[in-house]
KEKE-3310 file (N, C-alpha, C; in steps of 0.2 Angstrom, whole numbers, plus 5000, padded with zeros to 4 digits):
npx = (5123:5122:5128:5134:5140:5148:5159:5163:5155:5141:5127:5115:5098:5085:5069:5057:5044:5038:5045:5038:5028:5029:5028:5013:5002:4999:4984:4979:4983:4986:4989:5001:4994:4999:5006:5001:5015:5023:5034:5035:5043:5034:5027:5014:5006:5002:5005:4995:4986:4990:4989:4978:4975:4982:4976:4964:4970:4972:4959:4956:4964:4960:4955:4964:4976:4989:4994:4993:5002:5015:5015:5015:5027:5030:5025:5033:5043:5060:5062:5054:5053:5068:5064:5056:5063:5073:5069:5068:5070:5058:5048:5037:5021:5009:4996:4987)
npy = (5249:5258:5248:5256:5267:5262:5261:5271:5277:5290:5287:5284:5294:5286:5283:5275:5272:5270:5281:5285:5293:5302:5312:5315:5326:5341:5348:5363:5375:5368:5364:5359:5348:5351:5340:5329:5324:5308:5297:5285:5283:5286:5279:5279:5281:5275:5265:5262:5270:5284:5281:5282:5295:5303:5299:5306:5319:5320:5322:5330:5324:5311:5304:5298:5286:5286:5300:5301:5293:5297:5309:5302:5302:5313:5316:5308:5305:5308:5291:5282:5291:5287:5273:5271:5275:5268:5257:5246:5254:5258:5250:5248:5250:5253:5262:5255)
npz = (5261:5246:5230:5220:5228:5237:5228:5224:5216:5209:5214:5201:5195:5190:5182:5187:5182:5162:5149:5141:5147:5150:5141:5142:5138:5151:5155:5150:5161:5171:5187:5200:5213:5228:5237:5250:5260:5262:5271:5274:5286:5298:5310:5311:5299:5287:5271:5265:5267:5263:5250:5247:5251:5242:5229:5230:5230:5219:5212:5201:5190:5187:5178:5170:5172:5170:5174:5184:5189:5186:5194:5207:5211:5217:5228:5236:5248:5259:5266:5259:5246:5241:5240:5231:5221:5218:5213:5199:5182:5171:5178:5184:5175:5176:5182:5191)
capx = (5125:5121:5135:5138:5140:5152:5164:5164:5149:5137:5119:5108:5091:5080:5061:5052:5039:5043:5049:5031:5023:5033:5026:5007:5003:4995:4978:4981:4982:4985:4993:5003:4993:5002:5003:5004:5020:5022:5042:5038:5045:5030:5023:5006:5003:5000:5005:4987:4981:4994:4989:4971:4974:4986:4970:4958:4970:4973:4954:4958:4967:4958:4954:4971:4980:4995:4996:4994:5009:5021:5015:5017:5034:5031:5019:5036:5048:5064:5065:5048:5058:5075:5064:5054:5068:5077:5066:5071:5068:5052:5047:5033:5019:5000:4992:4983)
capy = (5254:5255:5246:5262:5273:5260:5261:5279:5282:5292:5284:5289:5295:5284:5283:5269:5270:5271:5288:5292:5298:5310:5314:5316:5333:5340:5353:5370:5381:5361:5365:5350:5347:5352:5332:5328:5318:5301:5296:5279:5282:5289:5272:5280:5284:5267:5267:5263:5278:5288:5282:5284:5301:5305:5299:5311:5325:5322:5320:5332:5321:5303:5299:5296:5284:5286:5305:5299:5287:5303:5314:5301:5302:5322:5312:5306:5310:5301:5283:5281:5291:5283:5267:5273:5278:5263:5252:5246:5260:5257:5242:5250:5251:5255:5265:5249)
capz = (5256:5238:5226:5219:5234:5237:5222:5225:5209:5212:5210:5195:5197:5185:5183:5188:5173:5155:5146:5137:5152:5154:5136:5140:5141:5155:5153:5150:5169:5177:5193:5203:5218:5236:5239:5257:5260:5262:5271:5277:5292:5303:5312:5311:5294:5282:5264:5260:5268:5259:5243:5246:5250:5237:5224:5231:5230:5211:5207:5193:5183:5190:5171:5167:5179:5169:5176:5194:5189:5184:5198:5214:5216:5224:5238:5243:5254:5263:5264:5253:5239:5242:5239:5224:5217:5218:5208:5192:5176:5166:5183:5185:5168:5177:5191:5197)
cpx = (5124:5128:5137:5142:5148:5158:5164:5159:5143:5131:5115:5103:5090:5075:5059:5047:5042:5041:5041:5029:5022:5029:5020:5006:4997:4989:4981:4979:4981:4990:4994:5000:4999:5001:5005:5009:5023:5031:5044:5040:5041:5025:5015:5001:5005:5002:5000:4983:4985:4992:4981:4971:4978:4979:4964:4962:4973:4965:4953:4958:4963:4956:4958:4977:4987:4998:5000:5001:5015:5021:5016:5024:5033:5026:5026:5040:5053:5064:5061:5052:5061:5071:5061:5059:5074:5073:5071:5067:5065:5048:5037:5028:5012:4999:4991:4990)
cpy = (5252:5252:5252:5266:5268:5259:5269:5282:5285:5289:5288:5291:5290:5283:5277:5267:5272:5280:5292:5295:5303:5315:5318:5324:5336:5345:5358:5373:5373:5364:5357:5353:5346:5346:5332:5323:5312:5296:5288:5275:5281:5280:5272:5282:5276:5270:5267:5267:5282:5288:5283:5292:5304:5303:5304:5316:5324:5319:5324:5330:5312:5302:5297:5293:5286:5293:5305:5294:5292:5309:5311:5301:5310:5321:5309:5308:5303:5295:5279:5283:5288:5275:5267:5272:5275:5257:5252:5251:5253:5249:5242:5254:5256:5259:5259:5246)
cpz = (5249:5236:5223:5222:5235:5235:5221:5219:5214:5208:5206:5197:5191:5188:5184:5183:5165:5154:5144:5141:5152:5147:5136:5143:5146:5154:5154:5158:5173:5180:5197:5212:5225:5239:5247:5256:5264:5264:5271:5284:5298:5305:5311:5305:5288:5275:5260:5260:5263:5252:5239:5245:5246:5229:5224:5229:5223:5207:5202:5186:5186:5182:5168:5172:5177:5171:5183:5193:5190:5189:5207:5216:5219:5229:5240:5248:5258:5262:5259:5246:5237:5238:5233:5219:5213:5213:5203:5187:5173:5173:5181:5179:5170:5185:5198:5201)
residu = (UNK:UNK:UNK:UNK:UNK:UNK:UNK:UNK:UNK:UNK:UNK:UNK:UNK:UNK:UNK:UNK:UNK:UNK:UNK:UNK:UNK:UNK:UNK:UNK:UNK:UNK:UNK:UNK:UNK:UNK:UNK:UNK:UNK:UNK:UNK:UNK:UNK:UNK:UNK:UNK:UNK:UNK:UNK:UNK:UNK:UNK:UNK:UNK:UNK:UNK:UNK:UNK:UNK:UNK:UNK:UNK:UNK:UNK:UNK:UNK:UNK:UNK:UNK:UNK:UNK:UNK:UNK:UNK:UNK:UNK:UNK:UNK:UNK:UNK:UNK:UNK:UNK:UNK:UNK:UNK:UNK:UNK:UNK:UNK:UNK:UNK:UNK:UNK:UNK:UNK:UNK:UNK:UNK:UNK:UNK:UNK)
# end
């Protein structure tokens, strides 16, 4: 159980990359990709296929990893978020 859960707080959301990101502005009529999503759970679905296929379906924006940075958190889903999500704020700088 989280330390917070425990002390009765309820846990924050924070980002796992820094604040600018969120700054970069995205193309006029850009639509967020229908991502397939990625729990963690499912024994037969690998992280690195997930993140393969999570790069083809943002070949939109592929010139700019830092967007792909700000938009994989909606590929996740369940213990994958939960784990995302859990990182330290700002842990996470690059795509690669």
């Amino acid at each position: 159980m989280e330390p917070e859960a425990r002390r009765g707080e309820r846990p924050t959301y924070r980002k796992s990359y820094p604040a600018y990101i969120d700054q970069i502005p995205l193309s006029p009529g850009f639509k967020v990709p229908n991502f397939t999503l990625f729990n963690g759970e499912d024994p037969y679905a690998s992280s690195v296929e997930h993140i393969g296929r999570f790069s083809v379906q943002c070949t939109t924006i592929e010139n700019n990893p830092l967007l792909k940075l700000r938009l994989f958190r909606n590929s996740l889903s369940g213990q994958a978020f939960t784990w995302y999500t859990s990182l330290p704020a700002n842990s996470v700088q690059t795509w690669e």
